[in-house]
N, C-alpha and C positions, 0 to 999 in steps of 0.2 A: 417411375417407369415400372411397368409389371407386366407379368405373361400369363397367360391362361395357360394349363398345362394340357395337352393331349397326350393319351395315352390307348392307342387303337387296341394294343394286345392285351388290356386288362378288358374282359366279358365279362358284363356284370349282368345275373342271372334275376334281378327282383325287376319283371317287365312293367313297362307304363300300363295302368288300364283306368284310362279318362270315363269312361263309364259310371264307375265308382263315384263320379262325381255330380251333385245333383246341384245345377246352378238356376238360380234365381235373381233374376234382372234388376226387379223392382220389387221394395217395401212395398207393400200393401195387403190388406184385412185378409187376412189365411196364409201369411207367411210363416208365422212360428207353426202353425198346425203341419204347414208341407215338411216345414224343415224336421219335426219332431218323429214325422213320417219316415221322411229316408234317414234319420239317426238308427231309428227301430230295425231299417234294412243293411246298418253296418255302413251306411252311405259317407261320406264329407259333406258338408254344404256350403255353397261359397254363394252370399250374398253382396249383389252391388249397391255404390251408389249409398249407402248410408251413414248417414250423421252420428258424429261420435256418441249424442244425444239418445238417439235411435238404438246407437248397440246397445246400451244398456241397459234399455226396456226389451231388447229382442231377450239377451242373454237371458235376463230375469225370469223372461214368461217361457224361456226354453227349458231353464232349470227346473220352475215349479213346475212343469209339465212332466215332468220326472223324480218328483218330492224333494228336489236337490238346492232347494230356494234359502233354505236357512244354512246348507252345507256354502251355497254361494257366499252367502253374507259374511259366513266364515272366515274362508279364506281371504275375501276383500279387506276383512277387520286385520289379519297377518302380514299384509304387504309389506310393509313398510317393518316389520318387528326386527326382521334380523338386518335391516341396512341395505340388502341389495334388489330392494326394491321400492317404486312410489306410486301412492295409489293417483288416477286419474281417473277420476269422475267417479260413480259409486261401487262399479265392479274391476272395470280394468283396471290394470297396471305396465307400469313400465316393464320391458324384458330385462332380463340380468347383463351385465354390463360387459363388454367383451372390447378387447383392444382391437388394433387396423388388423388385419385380414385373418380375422379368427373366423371360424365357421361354429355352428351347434350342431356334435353329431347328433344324431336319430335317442329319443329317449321320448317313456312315456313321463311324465312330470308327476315329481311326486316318490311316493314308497309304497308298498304292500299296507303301510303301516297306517299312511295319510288315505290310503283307498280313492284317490280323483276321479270322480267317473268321465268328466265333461269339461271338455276344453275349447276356447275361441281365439280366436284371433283379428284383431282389427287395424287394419293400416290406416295411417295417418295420410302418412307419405311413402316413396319409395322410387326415388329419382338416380337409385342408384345402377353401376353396370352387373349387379349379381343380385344376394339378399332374395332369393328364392327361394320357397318353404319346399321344403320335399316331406309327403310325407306316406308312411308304410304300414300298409297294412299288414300286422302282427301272424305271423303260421302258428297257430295256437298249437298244430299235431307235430310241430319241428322236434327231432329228436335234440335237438341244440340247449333245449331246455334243461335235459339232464348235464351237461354241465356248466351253466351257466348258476351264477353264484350273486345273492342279492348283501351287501353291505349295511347290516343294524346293527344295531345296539344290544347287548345283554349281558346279565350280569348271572352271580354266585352270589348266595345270600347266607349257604352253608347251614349251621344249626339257630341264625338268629333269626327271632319271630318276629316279623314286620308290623308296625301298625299299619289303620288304613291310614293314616297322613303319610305314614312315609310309602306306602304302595301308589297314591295318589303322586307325591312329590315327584317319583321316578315316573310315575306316565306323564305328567306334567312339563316336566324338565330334560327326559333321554326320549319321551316316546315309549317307555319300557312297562310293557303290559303284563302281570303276575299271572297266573304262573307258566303262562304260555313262553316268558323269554327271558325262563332260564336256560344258563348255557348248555347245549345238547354234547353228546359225544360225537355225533359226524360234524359242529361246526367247526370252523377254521378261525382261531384266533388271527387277529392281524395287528390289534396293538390294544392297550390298555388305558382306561383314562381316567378321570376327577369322579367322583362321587358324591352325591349330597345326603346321605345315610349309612350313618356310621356299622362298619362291619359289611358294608357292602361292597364287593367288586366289578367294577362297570366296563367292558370290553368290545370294540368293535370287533363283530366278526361276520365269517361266510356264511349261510348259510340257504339252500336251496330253496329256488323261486316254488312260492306257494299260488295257487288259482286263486281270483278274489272276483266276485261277484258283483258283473253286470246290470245295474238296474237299468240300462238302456236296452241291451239284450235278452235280458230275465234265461244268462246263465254265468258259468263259471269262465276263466279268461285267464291265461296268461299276460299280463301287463310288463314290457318293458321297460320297468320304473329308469328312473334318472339311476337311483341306488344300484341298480345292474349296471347299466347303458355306462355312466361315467365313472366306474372304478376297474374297468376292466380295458386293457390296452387293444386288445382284437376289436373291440367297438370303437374306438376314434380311428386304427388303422384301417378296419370294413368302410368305415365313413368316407374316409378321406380316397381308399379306391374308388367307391359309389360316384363322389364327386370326379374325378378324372375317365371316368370311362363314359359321363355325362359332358364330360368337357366343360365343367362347371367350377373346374379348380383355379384362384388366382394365386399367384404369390408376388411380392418384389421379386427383383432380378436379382439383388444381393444374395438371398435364401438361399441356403443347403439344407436346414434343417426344420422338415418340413413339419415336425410336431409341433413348433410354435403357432402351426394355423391354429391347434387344438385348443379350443376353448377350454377344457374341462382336463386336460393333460395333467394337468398338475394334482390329481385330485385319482387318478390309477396308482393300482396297487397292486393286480396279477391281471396275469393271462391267462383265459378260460379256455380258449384253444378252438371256440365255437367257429361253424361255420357261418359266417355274418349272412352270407345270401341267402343262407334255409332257414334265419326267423324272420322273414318277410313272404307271403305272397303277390304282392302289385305295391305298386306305389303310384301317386302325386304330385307330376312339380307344378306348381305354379307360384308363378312371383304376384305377389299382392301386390294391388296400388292402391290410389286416396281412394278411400269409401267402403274397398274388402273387407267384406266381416266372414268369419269361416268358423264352421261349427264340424266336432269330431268326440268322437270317443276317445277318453282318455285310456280306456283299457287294451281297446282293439287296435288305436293307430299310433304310432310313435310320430311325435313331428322334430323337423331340421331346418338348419337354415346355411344356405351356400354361402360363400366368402363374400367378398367385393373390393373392388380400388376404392379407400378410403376417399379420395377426391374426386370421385366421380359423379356424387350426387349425396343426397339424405334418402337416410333410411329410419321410422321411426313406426314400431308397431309394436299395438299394446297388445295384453293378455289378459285371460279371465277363464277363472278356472272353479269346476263345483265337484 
Protein backbone atom coordinates (compact mmCIF):
# COMPACT_ATOMS: atom_id res chain seq x y z
CA UNK A 1 0.00 0.00 0.00
CA UNK A 2 1.31 3.46 -0.68
CA UNK A 3 0.10 7.27 -1.10
CA UNK A 4 0.90 9.87 -3.35
CA UNK A 5 1.59 12.80 -1.35
CA UNK A 6 -0.34 16.20 -1.97
CA UNK A 7 0.86 19.22 -0.99
CA UNK A 8 -1.36 22.28 -2.36
CA UNK A 9 0.68 24.94 -0.12
CA UNK A 10 4.15 24.09 -1.22
CA UNK A 11 4.32 26.74 -4.79
CA UNK A 12 6.87 25.59 -6.65
CA UNK A 13 8.16 28.48 -8.91
CA UNK A 14 10.45 26.54 -11.86
CA UNK A 15 7.19 26.68 -14.58
CA UNK A 16 6.59 23.85 -17.28
CA UNK A 17 7.55 25.10 -20.72
CA UNK A 18 6.83 22.23 -23.27
CA UNK A 19 8.08 24.24 -25.83
CA UNK A 20 11.45 23.76 -24.98
CA UNK A 21 10.65 20.52 -26.27
CA UNK A 22 11.49 19.56 -29.85
CA UNK A 23 9.65 16.01 -30.71
CA UNK A 24 10.29 13.76 -33.39
CA UNK A 25 7.88 11.00 -34.35
CA UNK A 26 9.86 9.01 -36.61
CA UNK A 27 13.57 7.91 -37.35
CA UNK A 28 14.30 8.68 -40.52
CA UNK A 29 17.14 10.33 -43.03
CA UNK A 30 17.65 14.01 -41.25
CA UNK A 31 17.00 13.05 -37.92
CA UNK A 32 20.20 13.52 -36.13
CA UNK A 33 20.72 16.95 -38.44
CA UNK A 34 17.16 18.27 -36.78
CA UNK A 35 18.02 16.89 -33.40
CA UNK A 36 21.64 18.57 -33.50
CA UNK A 37 19.68 21.67 -34.52
CA UNK A 38 17.51 22.18 -31.57
CA UNK A 39 20.61 20.95 -29.15
CA UNK A 40 22.31 24.24 -30.67
CA UNK A 41 18.93 26.07 -29.67
CA UNK A 42 19.20 24.75 -25.79
CA UNK A 43 16.24 22.55 -27.00
CA UNK A 44 15.59 18.68 -25.31
CA UNK A 45 14.87 16.21 -28.10
CA UNK A 46 12.56 13.33 -27.57
CA UNK A 47 12.61 10.85 -30.22
CA UNK A 48 9.98 7.89 -30.75
CA UNK A 49 9.62 4.76 -31.69
CA UNK A 50 13.36 3.52 -31.76
CA UNK A 51 15.18 0.37 -31.61
CA UNK A 52 17.61 0.08 -28.99
CA UNK A 53 19.90 -0.72 -32.17
CA UNK A 54 19.01 2.60 -33.58
CA UNK A 55 19.96 4.73 -30.44
CA UNK A 56 23.22 3.95 -30.80
CA UNK A 57 23.93 4.81 -34.16
CA UNK A 58 21.57 8.21 -33.36
CA UNK A 59 23.75 8.95 -30.18
CA UNK A 60 26.95 8.28 -32.08
CA UNK A 61 26.19 10.48 -35.15
CA UNK A 62 24.88 13.20 -32.58
CA UNK A 63 28.12 13.05 -30.78
CA UNK A 64 30.46 13.36 -33.77
CA UNK A 65 28.41 16.11 -34.88
CA UNK A 66 29.75 17.86 -32.08
CA UNK A 67 33.52 16.36 -32.01
CA UNK A 68 32.21 14.50 -28.80
CA UNK A 69 32.64 10.73 -30.72
CA UNK A 70 35.74 9.69 -29.04
CA UNK A 71 34.81 11.53 -25.70
CA UNK A 72 31.48 9.04 -26.23
CA UNK A 73 33.55 6.02 -26.54
CA UNK A 74 35.12 7.01 -23.56
CA UNK A 75 32.83 7.12 -21.22
CA UNK A 76 31.18 3.66 -22.84
CA UNK A 77 34.68 2.07 -22.11
CA UNK A 78 33.97 3.37 -17.94
CA UNK A 79 30.68 1.86 -17.39
CA UNK A 80 31.09 -0.79 -15.93
CA UNK A 81 34.75 0.22 -14.00
CA UNK A 82 33.66 1.38 -10.78
CA UNK A 83 30.66 -1.45 -10.38
CA UNK A 84 27.71 0.58 -10.46
CA UNK A 85 27.11 0.36 -13.79
CA UNK A 86 26.70 -2.19 -17.14
CA UNK A 87 27.40 -1.48 -20.36
CA UNK A 88 24.44 -2.35 -22.91
CA UNK A 89 25.07 -2.34 -26.48
CA UNK A 90 28.01 -0.01 -27.56
CA UNK A 91 27.02 3.33 -25.82
CA UNK A 92 24.36 2.82 -23.21
CA UNK A 93 24.26 1.72 -20.00
CA UNK A 94 22.33 0.73 -17.19
CA UNK A 95 21.32 3.77 -14.52
CA UNK A 96 22.82 3.54 -11.16
CA UNK A 97 20.99 1.31 -8.82
CA UNK A 98 18.40 2.64 -6.44
CA UNK A 99 16.10 0.72 -3.96
CA UNK A 100 11.90 0.71 -3.96
CA UNK A 101 10.65 4.24 -3.86
CA UNK A 102 13.80 6.15 -4.15
CA UNK A 103 13.57 9.14 -6.54
CA UNK A 104 17.09 10.96 -8.60
CA UNK A 105 17.13 14.45 -7.43
CA UNK A 106 17.91 16.95 -10.43
CA UNK A 107 21.92 16.87 -11.19
CA UNK A 108 23.77 17.44 -14.24
CA UNK A 109 26.06 14.00 -14.47
CA UNK A 110 29.34 14.07 -14.01
CA UNK A 111 32.07 16.89 -12.38
CA UNK A 112 33.59 20.14 -13.59
CA UNK A 113 36.36 17.92 -13.68
CA UNK A 114 34.82 14.86 -16.20
CA UNK A 115 33.21 18.12 -18.33
CA UNK A 116 29.83 15.85 -19.95
CA UNK A 117 28.70 17.84 -22.52
CA UNK A 118 25.84 15.40 -23.80
CA UNK A 119 23.48 13.37 -22.44
CA UNK A 120 20.58 10.64 -23.70
CA UNK A 121 18.35 8.61 -22.54
CA UNK A 122 16.56 5.56 -23.84
CA UNK A 123 13.59 3.53 -22.52
CA UNK A 124 13.38 0.06 -22.77
CA UNK A 125 10.22 -0.03 -20.83
CA UNK A 126 8.31 1.91 -18.34
CA UNK A 127 5.00 0.18 -17.24
CA UNK A 128 5.41 1.77 -14.11
CA UNK A 129 2.82 4.12 -11.83
CA UNK A 130 5.63 7.12 -11.74
CA UNK A 131 9.44 6.87 -13.19
CA UNK A 132 9.06 10.35 -14.79
CA UNK A 133 12.24 12.22 -16.05
CA UNK A 134 11.87 15.74 -15.00
CA UNK A 135 14.18 17.83 -16.33
CA UNK A 136 15.48 21.71 -15.74
CA UNK A 137 16.69 23.96 -17.41
CA UNK A 138 19.85 25.44 -15.46
CA UNK A 139 19.50 29.79 -14.63
CA UNK A 140 22.97 30.15 -15.57
CA UNK A 141 22.46 34.30 -14.13
CA UNK A 142 20.99 32.61 -10.50
CA UNK A 143 22.63 34.48 -7.74
CA UNK A 144 22.46 30.87 -5.98
CA UNK A 145 25.65 30.02 -7.75
CA UNK A 146 27.54 32.12 -5.33
CA UNK A 147 26.82 29.87 -2.64
CA UNK A 148 26.54 26.76 -4.02
CA UNK A 149 29.79 24.64 -3.28
CA UNK A 150 31.18 21.72 -5.82
CA UNK A 151 32.86 18.42 -3.91
CA UNK A 152 36.74 17.48 -5.50
CA UNK A 153 39.56 16.39 -4.71
CA UNK A 154 42.82 18.26 -3.68
CA UNK A 155 45.62 17.95 -2.21
CA UNK A 156 49.23 19.67 -0.45
CA UNK A 157 52.32 18.69 -1.95
CA UNK A 158 54.10 21.35 0.33
CA UNK A 159 58.10 21.58 -0.59
CA UNK A 160 58.13 17.98 -2.55
CA UNK A 161 59.02 18.14 -6.28
CA UNK A 162 56.56 15.91 -8.17
CA UNK A 163 57.67 13.77 -11.01
CA UNK A 164 55.48 13.57 -14.11
CA UNK A 165 54.44 9.89 -13.01
CA UNK A 166 53.42 10.92 -10.06
CA UNK A 167 51.46 14.10 -11.30
CA UNK A 168 49.98 11.74 -13.93
CA UNK A 169 49.24 8.83 -11.05
CA UNK A 170 47.14 11.57 -9.14
CA UNK A 171 45.18 12.67 -12.45
CA UNK A 172 44.84 9.11 -13.09
CA UNK A 173 43.62 7.81 -9.78
CA UNK A 174 41.90 11.23 -7.64
CA UNK A 175 41.12 13.32 -11.04
CA UNK A 176 43.77 15.67 -9.44
CA UNK A 177 45.06 18.09 -12.12
CA UNK A 178 48.69 20.06 -11.06
CA UNK A 179 48.73 22.74 -10.34
CA UNK A 180 45.30 23.93 -10.83
CA UNK A 181 44.06 21.63 -7.45
CA UNK A 182 46.18 22.64 -5.10
CA UNK A 183 44.32 23.37 -1.98
CA UNK A 184 43.19 27.21 -2.05
CA UNK A 185 42.68 29.23 1.08
CA UNK A 186 38.77 29.97 0.46
CA UNK A 187 38.23 25.97 0.10
CA UNK A 188 36.41 24.03 2.64
CA UNK A 189 38.10 21.01 3.88
CA UNK A 190 35.41 18.28 4.61
CA UNK A 191 37.52 15.30 5.23
CA UNK A 192 40.98 13.72 4.30
CA UNK A 193 41.87 10.64 2.49
CA UNK A 194 44.60 7.70 0.97
CA UNK A 195 47.18 8.95 -1.09
CA UNK A 196 49.17 7.07 -3.73
CA UNK A 197 52.43 9.51 -3.59
CA UNK A 198 54.35 9.69 -0.86
CA UNK A 199 54.59 13.28 0.95
CA UNK A 200 51.41 14.01 -0.55
CA UNK A 201 48.16 15.03 1.19
CA UNK A 202 44.73 14.28 -0.61
CA UNK A 203 41.48 16.07 0.73
CA UNK A 204 38.06 16.26 -0.27
CA UNK A 205 36.92 19.60 -0.32
CA UNK A 206 34.42 22.74 -1.26
CA UNK A 207 35.18 24.57 -3.46
CA UNK A 208 33.17 27.25 -5.78
CA UNK A 209 31.39 26.15 -8.92
CA UNK A 210 33.56 27.07 -11.90
CA UNK A 211 31.85 27.87 -15.74
CA UNK A 212 32.93 25.11 -18.17
CA UNK A 213 32.49 25.28 -21.61
CA UNK A 214 29.73 24.43 -23.93
CA UNK A 215 30.66 22.99 -27.27
CA UNK A 216 26.91 22.46 -27.95
CA UNK A 217 26.44 26.25 -27.11
CA UNK A 218 29.94 27.63 -28.06
CA UNK A 219 29.84 29.44 -24.47
CA UNK A 220 30.67 29.27 -20.93
CA UNK A 221 27.84 27.49 -18.51
CA UNK A 222 27.23 26.74 -15.14
CA UNK A 223 26.67 22.83 -14.88
CA UNK A 224 24.88 21.29 -11.95
CA UNK A 225 27.34 18.57 -11.67
CA UNK A 226 26.08 15.47 -9.62
CA UNK A 227 29.42 16.75 -7.28
CA UNK A 228 26.97 19.97 -6.25
CA UNK A 229 23.47 18.51 -6.89
CA UNK A 230 24.29 15.30 -4.40
CA UNK A 231 26.34 16.52 -1.52
CA UNK A 232 24.32 19.15 -0.50
CA UNK A 233 20.99 18.67 1.59
CA UNK A 234 18.95 21.71 0.23
CA UNK A 235 19.15 19.85 -3.24
CA UNK A 236 17.46 16.39 -2.27
CA UNK A 237 15.05 18.61 0.19
CA UNK A 238 14.34 21.31 -3.15
CA UNK A 239 13.75 17.93 -5.02
CA UNK A 240 11.61 16.21 -2.99
CA UNK A 241 9.20 19.65 -2.68
CA UNK A 242 9.42 19.94 -6.56
CA UNK A 243 7.99 16.44 -6.58
CA UNK A 244 5.05 17.06 -4.07
CA UNK A 245 3.88 20.34 -5.36
CA UNK A 246 3.80 18.16 -8.74
CA UNK A 247 2.04 15.63 -6.97
CA UNK A 248 4.40 13.37 -8.14
CA UNK A 249 5.57 12.02 -4.56
CA UNK A 250 5.02 8.24 -3.54
CA UNK A 251 5.87 6.79 -0.46
CA UNK A 252 4.56 3.49 1.75
CA UNK A 253 2.13 4.23 4.20
CA UNK A 254 4.51 2.97 7.03
CA UNK A 255 7.16 6.22 6.27
CA UNK A 256 7.87 9.06 8.49
CA UNK A 257 11.06 9.50 7.18
CA UNK A 258 10.93 10.75 4.09
CA UNK A 259 14.79 11.07 3.19
CA UNK A 260 14.92 7.53 2.62
CA UNK A 261 13.07 8.32 -0.74
CA UNK A 262 16.63 10.13 -1.41
CA UNK A 263 18.73 8.36 -3.57
CA UNK A 264 21.92 10.14 -3.05
CA UNK A 265 21.18 10.96 0.82
CA UNK A 266 23.57 9.21 2.15
CA UNK A 267 26.27 10.75 0.22
CA UNK A 268 25.44 14.94 1.75
CA UNK A 269 27.52 16.71 3.73
CA UNK A 270 26.23 20.48 4.10
CA UNK A 271 23.83 22.75 3.56
CA UNK A 272 24.42 25.53 0.97
CA UNK A 273 21.34 27.44 1.95
CA UNK A 274 20.56 27.99 -1.88
CA UNK A 275 17.36 28.92 -3.19
CA UNK A 276 16.52 25.47 -5.15
CA UNK A 277 13.79 27.46 -7.45
CA UNK A 278 16.34 30.33 -8.73
CA UNK A 279 18.70 27.73 -10.26
CA UNK A 280 16.17 26.63 -12.75
CA UNK A 281 14.40 28.61 -15.36
CA UNK A 282 11.51 25.89 -16.87
CA UNK A 283 11.47 22.61 -16.79
CA UNK A 284 10.33 18.97 -18.47
CA UNK A 285 8.22 16.12 -17.25
CA UNK A 286 7.69 13.57 -19.19
CA UNK A 287 7.73 9.78 -18.45
CA UNK A 288 9.48 7.77 -21.24
CA UNK A 289 8.06 4.60 -22.67
CA UNK A 290 9.35 1.68 -24.91
CA UNK A 291 11.18 3.42 -27.87
CA UNK A 292 11.94 7.11 -25.94
CA UNK A 293 15.24 8.14 -26.93
CA UNK A 294 15.95 11.78 -25.43
CA UNK A 295 18.71 13.96 -26.17
CA UNK A 296 20.03 17.11 -23.73
CA UNK A 297 22.69 19.07 -22.76
CA UNK A 298 24.66 17.90 -20.19
CA UNK A 299 25.61 21.46 -19.05
CA UNK A 300 22.43 23.59 -19.53
CA UNK A 301 19.78 20.75 -18.25
CA UNK A 302 19.94 18.83 -15.00
CA UNK A 303 17.88 15.46 -15.33
CA UNK A 304 15.59 13.48 -12.53
CA UNK A 305 13.67 10.91 -12.02
CA UNK A 306 10.16 10.60 -9.92
CA UNK A 307 9.63 7.68 -7.46
CA UNK A 308 7.13 4.87 -8.12
CA UNK A 309 5.17 1.70 -6.38
CA UNK A 310 7.64 -0.82 -6.73
CA UNK A 311 4.91 -3.38 -7.92
CA UNK A 312 3.34 -1.48 -10.23
CA UNK A 313 5.06 -2.10 -13.23
CA UNK A 314 8.93 -2.15 -14.77
CA UNK A 315 10.93 0.47 -15.18
CA UNK A 316 14.24 0.04 -17.18
CA UNK A 317 16.20 2.91 -19.08
CA UNK A 318 19.40 3.27 -20.24
CA UNK A 319 22.10 6.15 -20.51
CA UNK A 320 24.73 7.52 -22.65
CA UNK A 321 26.73 10.15 -21.95
CA UNK A 322 29.74 12.15 -24.08
Amino acid sequence: MNTVIESPEVIHSVPEDTARLTVVDEYVAGTVEQIVRALKNDQVVLVRGVTQKNADDIMFDVARSFGLDHKLEVEAGFASVKGHRENVGKYFMTVNKRDDYHFIPAHCEGSSRMRMQLASFYAVENTTDGGASILLNINAESAEWGVLRELVKKCKVGSKKLSPFEIMKLKMMHGIELPGDLIAEQDVIISEGGSPVDGVNIFNVLEQPKKVYSVILERDCYAYWDTIASYDFDSGEGYLDLLRSLHMLKIPDDMRDFTALDNAYARRVWKSGANYNSLFTSKITQKLMAGDLVFLNNLSWAHSTSNWSPESGRRKVLAAFA
